[in-house]
C-alpha positions in Angstrom: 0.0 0.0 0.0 0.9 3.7 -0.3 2.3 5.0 2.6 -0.4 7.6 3.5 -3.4 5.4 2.1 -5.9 3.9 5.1 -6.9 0.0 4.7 -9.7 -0.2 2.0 -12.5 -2.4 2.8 -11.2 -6.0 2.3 -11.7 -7.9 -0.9 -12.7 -10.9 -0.4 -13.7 -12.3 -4.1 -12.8 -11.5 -7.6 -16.2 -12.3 -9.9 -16.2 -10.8 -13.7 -17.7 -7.5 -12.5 -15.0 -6.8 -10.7 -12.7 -6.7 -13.8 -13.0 -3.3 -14.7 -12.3 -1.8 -10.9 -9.4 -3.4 -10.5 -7.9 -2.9 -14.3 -8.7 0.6 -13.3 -7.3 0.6 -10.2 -4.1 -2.0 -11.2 -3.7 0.5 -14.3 -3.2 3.9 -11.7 -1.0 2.2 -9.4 1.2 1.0 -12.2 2.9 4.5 -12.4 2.2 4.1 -16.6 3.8 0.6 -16.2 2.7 -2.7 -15.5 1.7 -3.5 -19.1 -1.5 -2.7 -20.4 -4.3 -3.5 -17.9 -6.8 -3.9 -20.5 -5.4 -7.3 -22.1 -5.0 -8.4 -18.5 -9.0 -7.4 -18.0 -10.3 -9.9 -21.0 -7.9 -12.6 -20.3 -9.0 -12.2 -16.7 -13.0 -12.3 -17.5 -12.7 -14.8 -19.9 -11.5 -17.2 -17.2 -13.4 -16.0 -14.6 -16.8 -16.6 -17.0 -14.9 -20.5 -17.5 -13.9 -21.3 -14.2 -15.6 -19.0 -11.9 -14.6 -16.2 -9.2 -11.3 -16.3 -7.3 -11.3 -16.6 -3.3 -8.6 -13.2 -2.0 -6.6 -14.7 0.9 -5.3 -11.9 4.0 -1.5 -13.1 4.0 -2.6 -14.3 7.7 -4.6 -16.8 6.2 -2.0 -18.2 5.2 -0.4 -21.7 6.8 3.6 -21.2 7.7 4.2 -24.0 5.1 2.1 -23.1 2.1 3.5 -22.2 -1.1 2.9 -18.8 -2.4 3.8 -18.2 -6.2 4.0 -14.9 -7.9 3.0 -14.9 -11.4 3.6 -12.0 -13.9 4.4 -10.5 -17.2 8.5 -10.0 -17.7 9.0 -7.2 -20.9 8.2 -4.0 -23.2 4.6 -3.2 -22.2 4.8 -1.4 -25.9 5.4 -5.1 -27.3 2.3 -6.7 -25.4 0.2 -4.3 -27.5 1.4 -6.0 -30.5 2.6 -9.4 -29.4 -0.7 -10.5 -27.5 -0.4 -13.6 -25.1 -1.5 -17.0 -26.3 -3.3 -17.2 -22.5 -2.0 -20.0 -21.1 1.6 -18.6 -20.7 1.6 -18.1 -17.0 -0.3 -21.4 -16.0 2.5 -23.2 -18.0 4.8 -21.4 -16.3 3.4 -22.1 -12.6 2.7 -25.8 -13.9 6.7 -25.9 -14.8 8.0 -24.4 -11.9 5.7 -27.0 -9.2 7.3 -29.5 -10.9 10.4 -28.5 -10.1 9.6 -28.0 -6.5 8.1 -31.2 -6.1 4.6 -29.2 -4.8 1.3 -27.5 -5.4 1.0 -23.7 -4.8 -1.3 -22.8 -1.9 -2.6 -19.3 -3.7 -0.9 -17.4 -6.1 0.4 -13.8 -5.9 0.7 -10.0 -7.2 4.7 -9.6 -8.4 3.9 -5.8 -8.6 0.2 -3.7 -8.3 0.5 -2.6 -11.7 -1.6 -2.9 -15.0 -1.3 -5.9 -16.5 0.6 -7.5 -13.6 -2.5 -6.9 -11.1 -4.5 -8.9 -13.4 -2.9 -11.8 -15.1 -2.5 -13.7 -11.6 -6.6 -13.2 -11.4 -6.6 -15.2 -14.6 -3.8 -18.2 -13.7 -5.8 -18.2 -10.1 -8.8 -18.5 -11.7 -7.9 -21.2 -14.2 -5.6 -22.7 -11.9 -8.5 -23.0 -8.7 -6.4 -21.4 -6.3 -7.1 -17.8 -4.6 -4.7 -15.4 -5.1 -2.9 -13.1 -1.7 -4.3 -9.6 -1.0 -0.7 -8.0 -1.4 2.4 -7.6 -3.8 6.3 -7.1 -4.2 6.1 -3.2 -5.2 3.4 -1.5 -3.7 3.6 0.1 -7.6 5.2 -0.9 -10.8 8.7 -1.4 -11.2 10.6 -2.1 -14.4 13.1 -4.7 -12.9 12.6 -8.1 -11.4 14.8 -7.7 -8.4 12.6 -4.8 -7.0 10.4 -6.6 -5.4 9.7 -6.4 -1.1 11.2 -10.6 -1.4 14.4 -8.4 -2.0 14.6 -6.8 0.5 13.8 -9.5 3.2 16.0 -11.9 1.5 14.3 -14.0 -0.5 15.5 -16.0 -3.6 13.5 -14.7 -6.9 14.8 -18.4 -8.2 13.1 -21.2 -9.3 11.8 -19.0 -11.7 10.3 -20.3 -15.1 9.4 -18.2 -18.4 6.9 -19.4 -21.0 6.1 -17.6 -24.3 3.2 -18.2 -26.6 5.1 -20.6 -29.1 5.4 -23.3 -25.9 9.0 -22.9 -25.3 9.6 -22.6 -21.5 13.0 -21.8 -19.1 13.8 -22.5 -15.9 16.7 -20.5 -14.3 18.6 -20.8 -11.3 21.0 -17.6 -10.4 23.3 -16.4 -7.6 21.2 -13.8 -6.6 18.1 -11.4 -7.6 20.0 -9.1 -9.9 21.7 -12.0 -11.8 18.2 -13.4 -12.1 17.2 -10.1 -13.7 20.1 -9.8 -16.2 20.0 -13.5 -17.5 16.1 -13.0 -17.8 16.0 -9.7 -19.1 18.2 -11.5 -22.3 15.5 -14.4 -23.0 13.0 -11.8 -22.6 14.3 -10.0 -25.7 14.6 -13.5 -27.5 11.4 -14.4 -26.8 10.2 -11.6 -28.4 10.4 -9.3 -26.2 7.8 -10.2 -24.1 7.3 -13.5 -21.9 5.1 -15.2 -19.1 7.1 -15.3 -15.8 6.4 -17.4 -12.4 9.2 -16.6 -9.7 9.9 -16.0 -6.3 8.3 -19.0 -4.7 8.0 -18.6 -0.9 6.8 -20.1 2.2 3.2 -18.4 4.1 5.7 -17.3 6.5 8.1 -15.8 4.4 5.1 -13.8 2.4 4.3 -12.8 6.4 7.3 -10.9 6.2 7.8 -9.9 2.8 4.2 -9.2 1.4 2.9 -5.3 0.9 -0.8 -6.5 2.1 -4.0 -5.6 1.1 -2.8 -4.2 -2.4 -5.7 -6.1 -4.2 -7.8 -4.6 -1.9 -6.6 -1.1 -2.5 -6.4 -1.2 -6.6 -10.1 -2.4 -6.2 -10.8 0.7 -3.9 -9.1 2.7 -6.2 -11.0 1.4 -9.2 -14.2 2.1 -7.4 -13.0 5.8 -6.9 -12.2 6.5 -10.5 -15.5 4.9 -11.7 -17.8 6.8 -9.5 -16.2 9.6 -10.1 -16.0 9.2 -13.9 -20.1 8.5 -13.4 -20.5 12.1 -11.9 -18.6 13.4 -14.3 -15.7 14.8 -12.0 -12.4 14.0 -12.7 -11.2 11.3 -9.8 -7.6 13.7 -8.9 -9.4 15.2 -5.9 -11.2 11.7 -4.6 -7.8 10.3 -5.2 -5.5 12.9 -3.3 -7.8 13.1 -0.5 -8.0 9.1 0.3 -4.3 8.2 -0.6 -2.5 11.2 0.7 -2.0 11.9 -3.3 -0.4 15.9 -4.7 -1.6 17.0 -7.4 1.6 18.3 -9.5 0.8 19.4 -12.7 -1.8 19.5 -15.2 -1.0 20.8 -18.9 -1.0 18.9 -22.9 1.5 16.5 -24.0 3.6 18.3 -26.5 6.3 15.6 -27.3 7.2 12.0 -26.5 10.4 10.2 -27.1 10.5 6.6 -26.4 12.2 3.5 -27.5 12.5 -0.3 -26.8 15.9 -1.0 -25.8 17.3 -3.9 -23.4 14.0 -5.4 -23.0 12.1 -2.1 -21.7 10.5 0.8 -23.0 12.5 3.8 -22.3 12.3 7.9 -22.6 11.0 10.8 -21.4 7.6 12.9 -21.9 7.1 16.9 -22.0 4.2 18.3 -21.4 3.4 22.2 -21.3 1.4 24.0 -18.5 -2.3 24.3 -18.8 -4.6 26.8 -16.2 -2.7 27.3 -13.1 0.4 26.0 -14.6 0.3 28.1 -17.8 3.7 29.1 -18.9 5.5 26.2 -17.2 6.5 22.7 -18.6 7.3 19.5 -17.0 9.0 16.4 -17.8 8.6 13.1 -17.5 11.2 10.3 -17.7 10.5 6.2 -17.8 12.1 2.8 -17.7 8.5 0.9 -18.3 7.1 3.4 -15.3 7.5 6.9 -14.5 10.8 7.3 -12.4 11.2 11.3 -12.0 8.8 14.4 -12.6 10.8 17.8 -12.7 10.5 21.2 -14.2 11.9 23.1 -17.4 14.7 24.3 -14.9 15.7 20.6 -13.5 13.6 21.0 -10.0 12.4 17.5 -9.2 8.5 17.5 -7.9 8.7 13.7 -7.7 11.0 10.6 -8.1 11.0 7.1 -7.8 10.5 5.1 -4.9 7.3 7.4 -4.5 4.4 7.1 -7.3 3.8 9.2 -10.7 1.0 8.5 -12.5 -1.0 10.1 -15.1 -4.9 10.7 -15.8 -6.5 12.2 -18.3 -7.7 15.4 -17.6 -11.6 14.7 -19.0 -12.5 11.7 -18.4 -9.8 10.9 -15.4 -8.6 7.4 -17.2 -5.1 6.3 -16.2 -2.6 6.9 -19.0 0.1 3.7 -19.2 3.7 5.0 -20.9 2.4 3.2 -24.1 -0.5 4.9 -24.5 1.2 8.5 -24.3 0.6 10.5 -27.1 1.0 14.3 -28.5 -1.8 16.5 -27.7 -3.1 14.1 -24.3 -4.5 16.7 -21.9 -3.5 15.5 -18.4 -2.7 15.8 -14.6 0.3 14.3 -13.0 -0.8 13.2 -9.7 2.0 11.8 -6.9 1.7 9.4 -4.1 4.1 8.6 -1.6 5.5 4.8 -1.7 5.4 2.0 0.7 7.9 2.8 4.0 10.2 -0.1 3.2 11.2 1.4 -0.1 12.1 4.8 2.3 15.1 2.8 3.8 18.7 2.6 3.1 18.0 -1.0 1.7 14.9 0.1 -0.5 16.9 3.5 -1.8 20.0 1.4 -2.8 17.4 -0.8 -4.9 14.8 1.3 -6.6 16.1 5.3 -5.5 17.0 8.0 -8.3 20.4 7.0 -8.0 20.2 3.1 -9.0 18.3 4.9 -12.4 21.3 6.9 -13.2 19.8 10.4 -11.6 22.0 12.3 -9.9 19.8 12.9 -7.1 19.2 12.3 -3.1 16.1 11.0 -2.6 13.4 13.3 -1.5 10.3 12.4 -0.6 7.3 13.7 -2.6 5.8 15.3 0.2 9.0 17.0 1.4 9.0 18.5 -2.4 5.4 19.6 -2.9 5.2 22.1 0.7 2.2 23.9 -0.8 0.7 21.0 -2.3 
């Protein structure tokens, strides 16, 4: 969860109606990464209509011994607009990786609460029977496998499997989390650029330490949020920064976008010139798959990774992905501040300015908006 966001009413079921809320809510929290929620939505209805709803598990719920498998998309989210999944991807890969434990998963899990990401493990839960953990690694998106929460409490991102859509599946075994990244990040570009990942497998009492809980409860609250408000025909910034401690940054039109599929991600930056109270002002944004740093025409940061930048458009209040970024967009940059684990020397060193090549101290986003 966000740092200043309360507990949402707990989810306790995923049904087909519940699709759109938490594509909505997955796609927000994805900081424009994540993958596009909306292939993520019909592969997750279409197994939900087959196999019926998903049971969401509180991480106490859990037995000590159970096994707890995260499931997720590894890539480009630009390529998975193009290269659509085959479906059965992640099952194969969850399948593949049992096998090689020698045991069944308990429930299934969020890698990251992010677009596509939040909903493909509603799909393998549901065609898999299993319920799937309120929580995730990121709290957000994050373009690299290694910055997850497991990370930071030690755990081993390996056995991991990939699977693409022509059947072909890997299992790798590394010497740590980052090494697991680099050697994956490589197939991922042979495969296509895109693949099917299942990873991180951990005990119920390791995910009692490691899980950020009740994020599936809180993309569906914040799905609910942008939907109502979208109904009243108010844009859902104001809901939003008043129930997750959000700051409203900026609000002007996309004037240019430069960005590029390289090493497996989609990379570049975003400028965007002032509209009403901002007139006369620019900002830009910069991204690795999500949105990493916000800062104006004269280099002054308003927000940067570990904490959350995400982008709505200004009518109608929709999440805009990195993909989906496009000359003319009118829209607000809204901030939220992360999860308090990624606030510590461990968390900075994995997924602060400076790991991203920014020469900057983290500051929290907060700290940098005073007025805000």
């Amino acid at each position: 969860m966000s740092a200043g966001a309360t507990v949402p009413d707990r989810l306790s079921q995923i049904a087909v109606e519940d699709m759109t809320n938490i594509a909505l809510g997955g796609a927000f929290l994805g900081t424009g990464g994540g993958g596009d929620p909306y292939i993520g939505k019909l592969l997750a209805e279409q197994a939900l209509r087959q196999h019926g709803p998903v049971d969401v598990l509180s991480v106490d719920e859990l037995d000590d011994d159970d096994l707890i498998v995260p499931v997720a998309m590894m890539g480009a989210p630009t390529v998975m607009l193009e290269k659509l999944p085959r479906g059965d991807e992640a099952n194969a890969a969850l399948d593949a990786l049992e096998k090689v434990l020698g045991k069944k998963a308990r429930a299934v899990f969020c890698i990251e609460a992010g677009g596509l990401n939040s909903t493909i493990p509603v799909a393998v839960a549901a065609t898999a029977g299993l319920p799937i953990v309120d929580g995730d690694g990121m709290g957000r998106a994050f373009p690299e496998l290694q910055m997850v929460s497991m990370s930071l409490h030690d755990i081993s991102a390996c056995p991991m499997v990939m699977a693409d859509e022509k059947g072909n599946s890997i299992v790798l075994n590394t010497v740590d989390n980052l090494s697991t990244e680099k050697f994956a990040r490589v197939i991922t570009v042979e495969m296509g650029g895109a693949g099917l990942i299942a990873l991180y497998p951990m005990t119920g009492a390791e995910a009692k330490k490691a899980t950020l809980r009740d994020s599936m409860s809180l993309i569906n609250a914040i799905g609910i949020i942008i939907q109502s408000e979208q109904v009243a025909n108010r844009n859902p910034a104001q809901r939003l920064c008043e129930d997750l401690d959000g700051v409203r940054l900026f609000e002007g039109r996309v004037m240019d976008v430069d960005r590029r599929t390289e090493g497996g991600f989609a990379r570049g930056s975003c400028a965007i010139q002032g509209l009403g109270a901002d007139t006369g002002r620019s900002l830009t944004l910069e991204f690795q798959n999500e949105f990493l740093l916000a800062k104006t025409s004269s280099g002054n940061p308003l927000a940067m990774t570990p904490d959350l930048i995400c982008l709505l458009d200004l009518e109608t209040g929709q999440p805009i992905t990195t993909e989906q970024m496009r000359y003319g967009f009118r829209v607000i940059v809204f901030g939220l501040p992360c999860n308090s684990q990624w606030r510590s020397d461990k968390g900075l060193e994995l997924v602060g300015p400076r790991y991203f090549g920014y020469d900057l101290d983290y500051q929290p986003i907060n700290e940098l908006n005073l007025s805000g």
